[in-house]
N, CA, C and O atoms as a GROMACS GRO file, in nm:
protein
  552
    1UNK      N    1  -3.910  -6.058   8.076
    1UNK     CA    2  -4.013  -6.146   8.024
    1UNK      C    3  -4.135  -6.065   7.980
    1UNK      O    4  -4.177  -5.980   8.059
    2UNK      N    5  -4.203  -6.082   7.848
    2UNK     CA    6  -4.342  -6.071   7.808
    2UNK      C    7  -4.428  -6.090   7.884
    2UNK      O    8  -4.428  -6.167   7.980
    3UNK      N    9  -4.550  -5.987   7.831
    3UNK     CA   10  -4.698  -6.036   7.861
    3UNK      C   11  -4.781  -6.077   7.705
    3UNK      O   12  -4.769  -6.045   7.587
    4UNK      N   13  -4.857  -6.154   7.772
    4UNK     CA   14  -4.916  -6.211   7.642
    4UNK      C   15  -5.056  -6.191   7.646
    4UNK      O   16  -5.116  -6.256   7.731
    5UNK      N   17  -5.148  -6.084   7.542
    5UNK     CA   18  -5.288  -6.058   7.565
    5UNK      C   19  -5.349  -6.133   7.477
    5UNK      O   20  -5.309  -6.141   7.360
    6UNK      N   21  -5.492  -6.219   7.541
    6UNK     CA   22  -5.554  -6.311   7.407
    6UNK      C   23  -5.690  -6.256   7.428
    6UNK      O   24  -5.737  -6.232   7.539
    7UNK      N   25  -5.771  -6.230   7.272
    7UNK     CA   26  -5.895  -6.219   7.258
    7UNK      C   27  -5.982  -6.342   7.228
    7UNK      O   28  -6.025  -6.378   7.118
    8UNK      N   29  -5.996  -6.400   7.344
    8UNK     CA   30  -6.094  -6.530   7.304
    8UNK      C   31  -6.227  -6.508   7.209
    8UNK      O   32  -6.319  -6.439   7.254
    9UNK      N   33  -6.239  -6.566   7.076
    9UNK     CA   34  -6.365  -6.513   7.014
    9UNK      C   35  -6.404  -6.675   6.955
    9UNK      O   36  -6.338  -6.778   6.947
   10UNK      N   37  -6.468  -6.658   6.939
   10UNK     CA   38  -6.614  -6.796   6.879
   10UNK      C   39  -6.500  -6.888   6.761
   10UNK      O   40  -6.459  -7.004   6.772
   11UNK      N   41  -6.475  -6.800   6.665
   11UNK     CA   42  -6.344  -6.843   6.580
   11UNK      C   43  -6.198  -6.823   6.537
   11UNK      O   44  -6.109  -6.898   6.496
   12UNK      N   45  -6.208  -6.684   6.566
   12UNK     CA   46  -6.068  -6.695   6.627
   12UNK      C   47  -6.000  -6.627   6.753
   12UNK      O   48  -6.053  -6.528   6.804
   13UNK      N   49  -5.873  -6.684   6.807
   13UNK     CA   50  -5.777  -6.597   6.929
   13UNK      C   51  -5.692  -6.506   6.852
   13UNK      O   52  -5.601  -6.537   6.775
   14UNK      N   53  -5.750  -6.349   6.893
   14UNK     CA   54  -5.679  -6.241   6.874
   14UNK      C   55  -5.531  -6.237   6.994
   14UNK      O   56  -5.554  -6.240   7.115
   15UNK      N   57  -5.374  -6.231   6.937
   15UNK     CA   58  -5.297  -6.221   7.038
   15UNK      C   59  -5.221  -6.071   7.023
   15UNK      O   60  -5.228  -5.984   6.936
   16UNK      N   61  -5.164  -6.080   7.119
   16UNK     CA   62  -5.055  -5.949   7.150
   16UNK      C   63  -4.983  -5.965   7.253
   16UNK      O   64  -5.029  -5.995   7.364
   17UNK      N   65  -4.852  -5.945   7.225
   17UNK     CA   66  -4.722  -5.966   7.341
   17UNK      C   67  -4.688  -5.802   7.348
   17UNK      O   68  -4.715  -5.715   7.265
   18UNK      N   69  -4.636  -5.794   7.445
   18UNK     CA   70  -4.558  -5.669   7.525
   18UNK      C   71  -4.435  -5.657   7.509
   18UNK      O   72  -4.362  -5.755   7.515
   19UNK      N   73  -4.391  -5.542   7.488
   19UNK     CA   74  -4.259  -5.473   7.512
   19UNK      C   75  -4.154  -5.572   7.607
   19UNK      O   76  -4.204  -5.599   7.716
   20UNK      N   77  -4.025  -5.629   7.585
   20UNK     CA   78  -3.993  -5.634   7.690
   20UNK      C   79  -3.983  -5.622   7.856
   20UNK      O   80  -3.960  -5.697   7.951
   21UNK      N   81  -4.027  -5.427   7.823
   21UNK     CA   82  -4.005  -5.357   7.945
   21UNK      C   83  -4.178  -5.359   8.010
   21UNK      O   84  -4.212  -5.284   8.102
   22UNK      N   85  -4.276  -5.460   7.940
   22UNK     CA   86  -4.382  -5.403   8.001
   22UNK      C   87  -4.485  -5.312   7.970
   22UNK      O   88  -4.596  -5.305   8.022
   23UNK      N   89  -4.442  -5.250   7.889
   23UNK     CA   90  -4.514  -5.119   7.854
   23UNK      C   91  -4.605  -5.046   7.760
   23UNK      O   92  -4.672  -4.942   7.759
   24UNK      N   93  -4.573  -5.165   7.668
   24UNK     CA   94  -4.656  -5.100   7.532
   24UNK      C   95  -4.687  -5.272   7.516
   24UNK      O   96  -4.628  -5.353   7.587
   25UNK      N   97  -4.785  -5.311   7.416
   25UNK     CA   98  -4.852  -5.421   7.358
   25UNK      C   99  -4.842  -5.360   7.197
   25UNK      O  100  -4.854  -5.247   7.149
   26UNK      N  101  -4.805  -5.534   7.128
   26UNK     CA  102  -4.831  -5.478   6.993
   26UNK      C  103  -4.902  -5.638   6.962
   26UNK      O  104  -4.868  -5.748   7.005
   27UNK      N  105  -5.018  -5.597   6.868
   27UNK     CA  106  -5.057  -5.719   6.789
   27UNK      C  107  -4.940  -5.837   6.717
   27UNK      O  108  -4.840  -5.818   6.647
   28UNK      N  109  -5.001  -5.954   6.766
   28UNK     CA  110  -4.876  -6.052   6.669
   28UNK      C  111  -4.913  -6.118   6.568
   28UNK      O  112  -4.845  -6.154   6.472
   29UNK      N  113  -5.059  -6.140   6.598
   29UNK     CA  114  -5.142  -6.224   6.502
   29UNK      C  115  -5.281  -6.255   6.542
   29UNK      O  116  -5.353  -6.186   6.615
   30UNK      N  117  -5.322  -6.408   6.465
   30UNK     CA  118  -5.460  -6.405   6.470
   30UNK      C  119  -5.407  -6.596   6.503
   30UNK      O  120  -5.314  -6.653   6.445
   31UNK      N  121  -5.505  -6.662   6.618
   31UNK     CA  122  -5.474  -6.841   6.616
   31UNK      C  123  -5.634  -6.894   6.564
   31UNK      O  124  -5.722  -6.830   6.620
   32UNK      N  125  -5.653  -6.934   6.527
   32UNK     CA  126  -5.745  -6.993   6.418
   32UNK      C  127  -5.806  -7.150   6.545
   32UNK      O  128  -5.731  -7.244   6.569
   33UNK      N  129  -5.923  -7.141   6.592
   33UNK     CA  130  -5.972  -7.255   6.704
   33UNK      C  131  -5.980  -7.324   6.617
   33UNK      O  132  -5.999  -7.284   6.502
   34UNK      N  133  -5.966  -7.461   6.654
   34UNK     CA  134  -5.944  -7.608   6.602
   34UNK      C  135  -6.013  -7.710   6.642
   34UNK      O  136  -5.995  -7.720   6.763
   35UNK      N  137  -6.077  -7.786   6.607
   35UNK     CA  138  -6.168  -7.915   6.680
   35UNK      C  139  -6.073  -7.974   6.763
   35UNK      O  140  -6.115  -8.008   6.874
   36UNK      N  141  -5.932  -7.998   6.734
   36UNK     CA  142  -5.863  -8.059   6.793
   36UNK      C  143  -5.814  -8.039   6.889
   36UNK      O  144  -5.740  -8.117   6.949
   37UNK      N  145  -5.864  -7.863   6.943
   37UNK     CA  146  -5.773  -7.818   7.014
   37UNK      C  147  -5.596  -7.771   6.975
   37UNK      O  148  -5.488  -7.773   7.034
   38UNK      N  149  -5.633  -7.742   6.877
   38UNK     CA  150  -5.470  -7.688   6.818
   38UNK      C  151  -5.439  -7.583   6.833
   38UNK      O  152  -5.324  -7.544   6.812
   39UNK      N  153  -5.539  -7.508   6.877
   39UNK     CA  154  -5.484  -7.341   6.916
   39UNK      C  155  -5.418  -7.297   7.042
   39UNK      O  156  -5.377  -7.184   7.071
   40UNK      N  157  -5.417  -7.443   7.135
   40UNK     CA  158  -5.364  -7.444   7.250
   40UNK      C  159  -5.144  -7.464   7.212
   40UNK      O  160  -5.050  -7.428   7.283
   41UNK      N  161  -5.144  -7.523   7.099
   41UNK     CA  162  -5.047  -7.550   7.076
   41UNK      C  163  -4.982  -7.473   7.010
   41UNK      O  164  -4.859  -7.478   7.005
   42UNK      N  165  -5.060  -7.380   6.944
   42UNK     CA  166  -5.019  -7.282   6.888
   42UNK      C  167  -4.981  -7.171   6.964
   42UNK      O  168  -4.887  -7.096   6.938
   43UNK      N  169  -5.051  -7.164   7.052
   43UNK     CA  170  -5.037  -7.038   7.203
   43UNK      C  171  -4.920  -7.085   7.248
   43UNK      O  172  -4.819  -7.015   7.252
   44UNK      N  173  -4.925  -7.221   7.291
   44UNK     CA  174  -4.758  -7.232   7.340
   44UNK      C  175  -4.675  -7.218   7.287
   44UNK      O  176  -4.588  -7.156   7.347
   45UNK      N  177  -4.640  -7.263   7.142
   45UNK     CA  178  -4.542  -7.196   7.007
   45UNK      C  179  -4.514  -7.048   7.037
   45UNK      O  180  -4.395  -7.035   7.066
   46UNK      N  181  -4.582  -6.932   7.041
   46UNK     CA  182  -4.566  -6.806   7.054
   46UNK      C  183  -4.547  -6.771   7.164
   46UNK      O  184  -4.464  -6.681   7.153
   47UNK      N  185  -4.583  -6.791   7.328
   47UNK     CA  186  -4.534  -6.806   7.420
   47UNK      C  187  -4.387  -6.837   7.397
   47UNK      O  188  -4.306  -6.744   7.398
   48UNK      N  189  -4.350  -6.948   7.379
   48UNK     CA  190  -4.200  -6.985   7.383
   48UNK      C  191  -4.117  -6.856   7.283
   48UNK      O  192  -4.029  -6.782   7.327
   49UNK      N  193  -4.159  -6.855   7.175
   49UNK     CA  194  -4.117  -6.806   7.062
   49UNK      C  195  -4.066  -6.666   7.136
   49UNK      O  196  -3.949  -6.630   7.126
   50UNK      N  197  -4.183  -6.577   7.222
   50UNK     CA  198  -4.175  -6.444   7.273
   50UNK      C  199  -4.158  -6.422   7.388
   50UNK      O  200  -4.188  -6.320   7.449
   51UNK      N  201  -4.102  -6.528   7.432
   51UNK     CA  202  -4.042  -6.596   7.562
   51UNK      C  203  -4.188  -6.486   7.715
   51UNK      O  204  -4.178  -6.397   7.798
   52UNK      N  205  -4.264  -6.551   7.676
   52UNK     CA  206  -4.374  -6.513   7.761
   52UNK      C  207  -4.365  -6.567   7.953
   52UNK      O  208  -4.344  -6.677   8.005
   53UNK      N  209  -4.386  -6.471   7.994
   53UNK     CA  210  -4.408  -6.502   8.144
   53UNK      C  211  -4.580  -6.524   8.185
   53UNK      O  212  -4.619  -6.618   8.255
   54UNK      N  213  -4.653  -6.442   8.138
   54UNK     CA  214  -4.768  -6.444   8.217
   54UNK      C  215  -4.875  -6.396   8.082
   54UNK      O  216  -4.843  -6.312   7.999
   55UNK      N  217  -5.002  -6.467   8.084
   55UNK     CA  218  -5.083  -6.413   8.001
   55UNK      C  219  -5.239  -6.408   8.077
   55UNK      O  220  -5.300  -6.472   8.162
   56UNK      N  221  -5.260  -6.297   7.994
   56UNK     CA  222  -5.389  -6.172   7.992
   56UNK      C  223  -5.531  -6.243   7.938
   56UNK      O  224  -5.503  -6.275   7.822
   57UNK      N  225  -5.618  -6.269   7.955
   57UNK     CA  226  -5.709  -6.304   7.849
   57UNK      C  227  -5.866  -6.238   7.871
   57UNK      O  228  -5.946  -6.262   7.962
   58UNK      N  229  -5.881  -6.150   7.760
   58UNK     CA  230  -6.013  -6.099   7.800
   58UNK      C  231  -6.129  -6.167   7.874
   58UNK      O  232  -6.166  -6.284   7.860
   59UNK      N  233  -6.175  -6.081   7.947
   59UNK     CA  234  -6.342  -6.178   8.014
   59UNK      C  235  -6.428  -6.080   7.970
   59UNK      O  236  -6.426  -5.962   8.007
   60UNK      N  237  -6.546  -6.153   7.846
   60UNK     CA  238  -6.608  -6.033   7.835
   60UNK      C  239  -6.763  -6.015   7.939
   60UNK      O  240  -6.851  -6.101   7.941
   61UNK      N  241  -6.767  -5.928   7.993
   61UNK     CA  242  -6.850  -5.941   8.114
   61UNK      C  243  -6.986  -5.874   8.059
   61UNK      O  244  -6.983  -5.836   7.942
   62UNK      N  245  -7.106  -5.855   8.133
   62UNK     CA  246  -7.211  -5.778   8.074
   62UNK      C  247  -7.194  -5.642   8.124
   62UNK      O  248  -7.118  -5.597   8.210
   63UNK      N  249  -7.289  -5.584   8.042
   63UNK     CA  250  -7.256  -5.422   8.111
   63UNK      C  251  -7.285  -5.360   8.229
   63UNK      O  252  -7.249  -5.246   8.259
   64UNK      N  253  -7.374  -5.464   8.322
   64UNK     CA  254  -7.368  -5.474   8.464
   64UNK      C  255  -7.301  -5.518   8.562
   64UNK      O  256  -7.335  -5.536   8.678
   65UNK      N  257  -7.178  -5.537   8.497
   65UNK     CA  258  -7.066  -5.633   8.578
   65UNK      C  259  -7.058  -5.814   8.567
   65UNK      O  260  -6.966  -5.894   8.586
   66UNK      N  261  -7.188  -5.828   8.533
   66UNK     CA  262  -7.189  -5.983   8.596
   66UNK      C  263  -7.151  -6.041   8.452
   66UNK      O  264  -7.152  -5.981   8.344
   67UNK      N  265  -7.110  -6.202   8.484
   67UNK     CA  266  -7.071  -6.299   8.383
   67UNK      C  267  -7.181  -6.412   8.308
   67UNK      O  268  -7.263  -6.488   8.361
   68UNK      N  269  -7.156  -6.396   8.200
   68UNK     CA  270  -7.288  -6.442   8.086
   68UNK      C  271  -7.226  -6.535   8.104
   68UNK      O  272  -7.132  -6.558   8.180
   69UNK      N  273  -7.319  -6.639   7.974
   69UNK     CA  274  -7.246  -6.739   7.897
   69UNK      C  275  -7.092  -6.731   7.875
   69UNK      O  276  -7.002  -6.781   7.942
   70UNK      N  277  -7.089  -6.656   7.763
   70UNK     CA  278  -6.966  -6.596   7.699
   70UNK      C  279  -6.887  -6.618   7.802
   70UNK      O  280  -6.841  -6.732   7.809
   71UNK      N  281  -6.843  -6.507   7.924
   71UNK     CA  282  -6.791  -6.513   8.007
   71UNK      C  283  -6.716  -6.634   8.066
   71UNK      O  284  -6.607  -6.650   8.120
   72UNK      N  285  -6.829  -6.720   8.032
   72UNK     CA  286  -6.817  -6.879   8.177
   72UNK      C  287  -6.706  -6.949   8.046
   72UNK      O  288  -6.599  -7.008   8.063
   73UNK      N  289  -6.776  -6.917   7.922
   73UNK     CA  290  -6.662  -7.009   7.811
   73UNK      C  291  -6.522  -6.949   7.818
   73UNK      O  292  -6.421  -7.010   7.785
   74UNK      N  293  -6.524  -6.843   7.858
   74UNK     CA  294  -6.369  -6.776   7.862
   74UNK      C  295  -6.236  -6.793   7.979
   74UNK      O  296  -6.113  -6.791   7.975
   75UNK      N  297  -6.348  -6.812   8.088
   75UNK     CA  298  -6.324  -6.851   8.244
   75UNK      C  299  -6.260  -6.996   8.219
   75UNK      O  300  -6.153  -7.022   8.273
   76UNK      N  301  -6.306  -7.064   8.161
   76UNK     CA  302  -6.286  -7.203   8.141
   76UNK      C  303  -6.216  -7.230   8.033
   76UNK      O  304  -6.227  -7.345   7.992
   77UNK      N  305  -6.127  -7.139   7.956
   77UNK     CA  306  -6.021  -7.113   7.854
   77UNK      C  307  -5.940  -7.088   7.944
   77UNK      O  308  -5.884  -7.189   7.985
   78UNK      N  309  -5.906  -6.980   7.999
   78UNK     CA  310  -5.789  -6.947   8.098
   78UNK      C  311  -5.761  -7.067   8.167
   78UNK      O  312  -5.639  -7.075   8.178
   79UNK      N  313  -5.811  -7.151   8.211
   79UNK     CA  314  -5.811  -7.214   8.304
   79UNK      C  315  -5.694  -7.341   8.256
   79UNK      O  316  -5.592  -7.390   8.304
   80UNK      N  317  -5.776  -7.359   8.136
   80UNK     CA  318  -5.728  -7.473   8.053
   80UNK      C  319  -5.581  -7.408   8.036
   80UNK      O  320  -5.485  -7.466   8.086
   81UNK      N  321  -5.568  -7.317   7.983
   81UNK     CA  322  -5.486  -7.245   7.920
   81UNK      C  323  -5.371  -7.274   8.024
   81UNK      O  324  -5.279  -7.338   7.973
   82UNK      N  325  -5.358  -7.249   8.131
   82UNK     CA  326  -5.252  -7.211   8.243
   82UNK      C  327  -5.238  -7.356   8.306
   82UNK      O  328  -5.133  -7.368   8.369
   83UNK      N  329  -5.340  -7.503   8.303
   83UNK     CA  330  -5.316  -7.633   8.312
   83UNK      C  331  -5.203  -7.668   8.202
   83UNK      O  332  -5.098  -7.730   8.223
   84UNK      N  333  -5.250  -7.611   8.070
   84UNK     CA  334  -5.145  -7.696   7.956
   84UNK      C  335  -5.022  -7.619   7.931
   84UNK      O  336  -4.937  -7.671   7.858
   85UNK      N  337  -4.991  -7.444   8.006
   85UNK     CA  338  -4.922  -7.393   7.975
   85UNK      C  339  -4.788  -7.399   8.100
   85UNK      O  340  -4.668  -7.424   8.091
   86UNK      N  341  -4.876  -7.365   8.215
   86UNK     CA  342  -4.836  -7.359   8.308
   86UNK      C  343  -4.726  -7.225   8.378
   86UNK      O  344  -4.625  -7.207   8.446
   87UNK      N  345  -4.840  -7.151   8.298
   87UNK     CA  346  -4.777  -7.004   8.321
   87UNK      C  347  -4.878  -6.946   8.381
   87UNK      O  348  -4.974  -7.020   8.359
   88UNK      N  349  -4.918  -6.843   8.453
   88UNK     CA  350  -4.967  -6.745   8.532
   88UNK      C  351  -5.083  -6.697   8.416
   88UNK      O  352  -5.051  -6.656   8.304
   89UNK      N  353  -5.201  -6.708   8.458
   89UNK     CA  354  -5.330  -6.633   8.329
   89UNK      C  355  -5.388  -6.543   8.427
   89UNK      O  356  -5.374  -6.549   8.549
   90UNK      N  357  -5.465  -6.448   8.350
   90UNK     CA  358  -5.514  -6.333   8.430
   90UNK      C  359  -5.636  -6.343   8.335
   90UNK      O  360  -5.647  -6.411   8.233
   91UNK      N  361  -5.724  -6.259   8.394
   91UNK     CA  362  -5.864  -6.229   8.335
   91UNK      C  363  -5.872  -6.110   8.336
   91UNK      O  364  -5.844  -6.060   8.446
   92UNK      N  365  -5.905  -6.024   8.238
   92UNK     CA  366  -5.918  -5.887   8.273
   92UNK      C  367  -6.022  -5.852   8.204
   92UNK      O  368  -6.026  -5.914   8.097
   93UNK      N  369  -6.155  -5.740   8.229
   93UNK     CA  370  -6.261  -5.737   8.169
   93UNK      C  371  -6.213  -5.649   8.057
   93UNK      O  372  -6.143  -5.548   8.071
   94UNK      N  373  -6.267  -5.709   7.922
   94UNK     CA  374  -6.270  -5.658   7.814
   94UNK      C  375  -6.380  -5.589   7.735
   94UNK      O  376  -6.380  -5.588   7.612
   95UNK      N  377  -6.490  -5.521   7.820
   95UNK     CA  378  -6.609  -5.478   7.752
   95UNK      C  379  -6.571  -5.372   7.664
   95UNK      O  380  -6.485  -5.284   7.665
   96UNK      N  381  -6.672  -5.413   7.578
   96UNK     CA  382  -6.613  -5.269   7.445
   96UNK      C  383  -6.460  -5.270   7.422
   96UNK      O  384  -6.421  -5.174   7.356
   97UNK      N  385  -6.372  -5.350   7.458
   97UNK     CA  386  -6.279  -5.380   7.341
   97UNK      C  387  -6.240  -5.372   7.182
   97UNK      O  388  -6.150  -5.341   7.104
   98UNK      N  389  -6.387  -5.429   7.189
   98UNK     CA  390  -6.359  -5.496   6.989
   98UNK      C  391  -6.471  -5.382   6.964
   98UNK      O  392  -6.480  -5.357   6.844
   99UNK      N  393  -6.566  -5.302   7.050
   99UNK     CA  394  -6.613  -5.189   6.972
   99UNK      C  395  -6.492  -5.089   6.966
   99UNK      O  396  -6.473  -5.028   6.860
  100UNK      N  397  -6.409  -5.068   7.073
  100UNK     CA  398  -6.340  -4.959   7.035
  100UNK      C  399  -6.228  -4.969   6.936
  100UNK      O  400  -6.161  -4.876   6.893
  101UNK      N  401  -6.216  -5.130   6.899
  101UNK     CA  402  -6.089  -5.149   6.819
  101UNK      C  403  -6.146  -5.113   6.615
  101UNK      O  404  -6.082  -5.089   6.512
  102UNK      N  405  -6.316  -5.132   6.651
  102UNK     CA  406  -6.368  -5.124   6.528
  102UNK      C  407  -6.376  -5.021   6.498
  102UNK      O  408  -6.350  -4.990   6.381
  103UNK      N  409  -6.425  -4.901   6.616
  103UNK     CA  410  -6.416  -4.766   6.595
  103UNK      C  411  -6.284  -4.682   6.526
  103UNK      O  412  -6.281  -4.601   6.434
  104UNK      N  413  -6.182  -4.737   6.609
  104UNK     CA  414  -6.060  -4.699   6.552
  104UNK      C  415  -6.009  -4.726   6.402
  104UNK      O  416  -5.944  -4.650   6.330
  105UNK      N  417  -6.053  -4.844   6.378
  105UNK     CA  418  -6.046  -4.894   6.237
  105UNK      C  419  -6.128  -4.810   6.088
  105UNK      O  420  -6.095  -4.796   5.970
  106UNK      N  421  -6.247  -4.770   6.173
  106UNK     CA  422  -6.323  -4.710   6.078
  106UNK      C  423  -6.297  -4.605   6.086
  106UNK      O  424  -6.328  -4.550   5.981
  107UNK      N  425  -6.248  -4.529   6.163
  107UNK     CA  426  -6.174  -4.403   6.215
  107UNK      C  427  -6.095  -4.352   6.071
  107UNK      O  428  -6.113  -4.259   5.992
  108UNK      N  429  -6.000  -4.463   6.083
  108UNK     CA  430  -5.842  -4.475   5.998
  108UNK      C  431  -5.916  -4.494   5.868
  108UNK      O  432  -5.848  -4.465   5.769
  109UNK      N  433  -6.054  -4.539   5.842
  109UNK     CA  434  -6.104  -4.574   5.708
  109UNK      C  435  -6.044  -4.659   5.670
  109UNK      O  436  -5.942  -4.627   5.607
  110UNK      N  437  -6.073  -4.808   5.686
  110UNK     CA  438  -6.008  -4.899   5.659
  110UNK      C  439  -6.144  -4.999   5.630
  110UNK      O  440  -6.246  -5.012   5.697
  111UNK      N  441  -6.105  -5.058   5.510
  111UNK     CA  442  -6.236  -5.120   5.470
  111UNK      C  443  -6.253  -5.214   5.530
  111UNK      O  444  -6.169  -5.262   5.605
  112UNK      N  445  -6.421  -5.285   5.499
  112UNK     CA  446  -6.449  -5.363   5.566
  112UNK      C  447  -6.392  -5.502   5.586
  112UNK      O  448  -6.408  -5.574   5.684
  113UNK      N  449  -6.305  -5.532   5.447
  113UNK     CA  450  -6.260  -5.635   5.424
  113UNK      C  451  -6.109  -5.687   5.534
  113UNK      O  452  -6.079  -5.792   5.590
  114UNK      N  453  -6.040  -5.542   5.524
  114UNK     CA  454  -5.969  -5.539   5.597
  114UNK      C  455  -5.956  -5.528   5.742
  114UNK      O  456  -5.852  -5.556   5.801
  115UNK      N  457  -6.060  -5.488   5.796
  115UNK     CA  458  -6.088  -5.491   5.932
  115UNK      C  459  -6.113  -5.683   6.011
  115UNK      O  460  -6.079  -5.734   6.118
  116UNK      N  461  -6.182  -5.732   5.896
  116UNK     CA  462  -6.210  -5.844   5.950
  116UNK      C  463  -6.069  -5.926   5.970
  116UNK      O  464  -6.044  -5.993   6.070
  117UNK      N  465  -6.018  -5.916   5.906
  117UNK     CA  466  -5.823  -5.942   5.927
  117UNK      C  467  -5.797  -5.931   6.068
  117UNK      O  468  -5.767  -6.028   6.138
  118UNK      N  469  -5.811  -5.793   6.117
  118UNK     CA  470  -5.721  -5.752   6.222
  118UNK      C  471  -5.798  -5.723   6.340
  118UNK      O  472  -5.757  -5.725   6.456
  119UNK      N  473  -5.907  -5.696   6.301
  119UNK     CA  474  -6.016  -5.645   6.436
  119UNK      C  475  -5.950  -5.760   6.605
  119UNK      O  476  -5.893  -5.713   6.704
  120UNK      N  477  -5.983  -5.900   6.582
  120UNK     CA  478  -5.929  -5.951   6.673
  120UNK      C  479  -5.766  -5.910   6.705
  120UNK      O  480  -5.749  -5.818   6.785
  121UNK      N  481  -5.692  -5.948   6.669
  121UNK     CA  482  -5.520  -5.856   6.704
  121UNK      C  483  -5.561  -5.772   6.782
  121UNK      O  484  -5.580  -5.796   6.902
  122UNK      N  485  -5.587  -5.635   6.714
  122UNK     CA  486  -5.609  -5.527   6.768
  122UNK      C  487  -5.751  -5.509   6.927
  122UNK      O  488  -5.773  -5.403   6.986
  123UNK      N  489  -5.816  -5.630   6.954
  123UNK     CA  490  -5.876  -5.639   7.014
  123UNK      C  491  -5.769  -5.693   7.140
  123UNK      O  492  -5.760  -5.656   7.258
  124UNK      N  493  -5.726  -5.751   7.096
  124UNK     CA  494  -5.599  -5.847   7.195
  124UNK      C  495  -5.526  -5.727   7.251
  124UNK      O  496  -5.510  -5.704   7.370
  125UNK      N  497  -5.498  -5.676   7.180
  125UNK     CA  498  -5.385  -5.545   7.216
  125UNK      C  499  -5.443  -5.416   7.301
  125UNK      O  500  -5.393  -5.337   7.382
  126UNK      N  501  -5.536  -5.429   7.260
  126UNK     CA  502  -5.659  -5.291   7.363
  126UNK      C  503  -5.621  -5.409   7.531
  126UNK      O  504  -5.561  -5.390   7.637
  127UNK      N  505  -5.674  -5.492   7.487
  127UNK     CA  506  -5.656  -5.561   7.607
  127UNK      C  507  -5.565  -5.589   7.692
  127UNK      O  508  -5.597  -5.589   7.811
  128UNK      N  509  -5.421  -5.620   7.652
  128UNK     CA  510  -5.283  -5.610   7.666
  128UNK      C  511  -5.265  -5.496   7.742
  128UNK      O  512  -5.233  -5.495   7.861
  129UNK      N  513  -5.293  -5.364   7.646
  129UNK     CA  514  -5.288  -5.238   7.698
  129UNK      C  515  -5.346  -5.171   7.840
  129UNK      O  516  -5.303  -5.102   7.932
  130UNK      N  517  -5.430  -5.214   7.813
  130UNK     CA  518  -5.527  -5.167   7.921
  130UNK      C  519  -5.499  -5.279   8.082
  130UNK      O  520  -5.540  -5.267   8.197
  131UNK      N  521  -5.409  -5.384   8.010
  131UNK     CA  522  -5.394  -5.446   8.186
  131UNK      C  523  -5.239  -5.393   8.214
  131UNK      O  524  -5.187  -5.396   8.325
  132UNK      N  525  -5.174  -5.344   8.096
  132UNK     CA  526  -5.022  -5.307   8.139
  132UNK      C  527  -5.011  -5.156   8.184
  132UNK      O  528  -4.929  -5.094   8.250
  133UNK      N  529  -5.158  -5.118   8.102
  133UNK     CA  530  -5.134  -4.934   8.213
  133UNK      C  531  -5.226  -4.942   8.347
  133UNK      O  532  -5.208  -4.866   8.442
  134UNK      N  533  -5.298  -5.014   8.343
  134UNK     CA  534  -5.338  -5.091   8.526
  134UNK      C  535  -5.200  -5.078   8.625
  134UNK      O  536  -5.168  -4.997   8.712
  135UNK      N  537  -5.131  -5.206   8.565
  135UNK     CA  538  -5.011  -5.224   8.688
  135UNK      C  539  -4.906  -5.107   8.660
  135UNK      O  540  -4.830  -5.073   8.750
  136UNK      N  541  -4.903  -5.052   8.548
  136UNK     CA  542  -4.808  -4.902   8.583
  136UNK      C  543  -4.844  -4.822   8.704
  136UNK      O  544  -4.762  -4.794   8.792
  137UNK      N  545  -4.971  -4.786   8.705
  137UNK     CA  546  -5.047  -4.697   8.794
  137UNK      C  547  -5.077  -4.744   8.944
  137UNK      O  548  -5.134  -4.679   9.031
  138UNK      N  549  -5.022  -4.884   8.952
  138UNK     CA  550  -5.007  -4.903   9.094
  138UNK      C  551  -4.880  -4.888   9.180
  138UNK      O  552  -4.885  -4.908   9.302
   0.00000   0.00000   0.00000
């Protein structure tokens, strides 16, 4: 079974599923928030689709540890998330995520136009990453 990493952002959920084995994360896409709440339905679509066990979802915390705003809206996504999914959610702090995913981008020289595409994905996937080389190392 998959892991499934989500970048909760203002407009859209950056995702990324895992290797079979666990081990690597690759970007899958981008879910587009909905008044209606449709991005919940869409998460479960790709869940099923990538036959998901457990999902990841950034918490972005302040740089003192503690939880903002932001934070409390994300806390209360997972939450929802694992009521309508009913799969296992995790929180894992995501600070500097989406700076390091931008860094990398501008790195590769990739224009601006194109970054705004993928920055979330690739934010999802830092995140993915970083909770699947956690539980390696335990």
């Amino acid at each position: 079974m998959r892991i499934m990493g989500l970048d909760y952002g203002d407009r859209n959920i950056g995702v990324a599923v895992s290797d079979a084995f666990g081990w690597t994360g690759q970007g899958v896409g981008v879910v587009q928030k909905r008044r209606d709440n449709g991005e919940f339905e869409a998460i479960a679509d790709l869940v099923r689709e990538h036959e998901v066990s457990e999902i990841v979802v950034g918490l972005p915390k302040n740089m003192n540890g503690t939880i903002g705003p932001r934070g409390e809206i994300c806390i209360a996504f997972a939450q929802d998330l694992q009521q309508r999914l009913n799969v296992p959610v995790h929180l894992w702090d995501e600070r500097l995520t989406t700076v390091a995913a931008e860094r990398t981008l501008l790195e590769a020289d990739v224009s601006r136009k194109k970054r705004k595409l993928v920055i979330d994905k690739m934010a999802a996937t830092l995140i993915l990453q970083n909770y699947l080389d956690s539980k390696t190392k335990r």
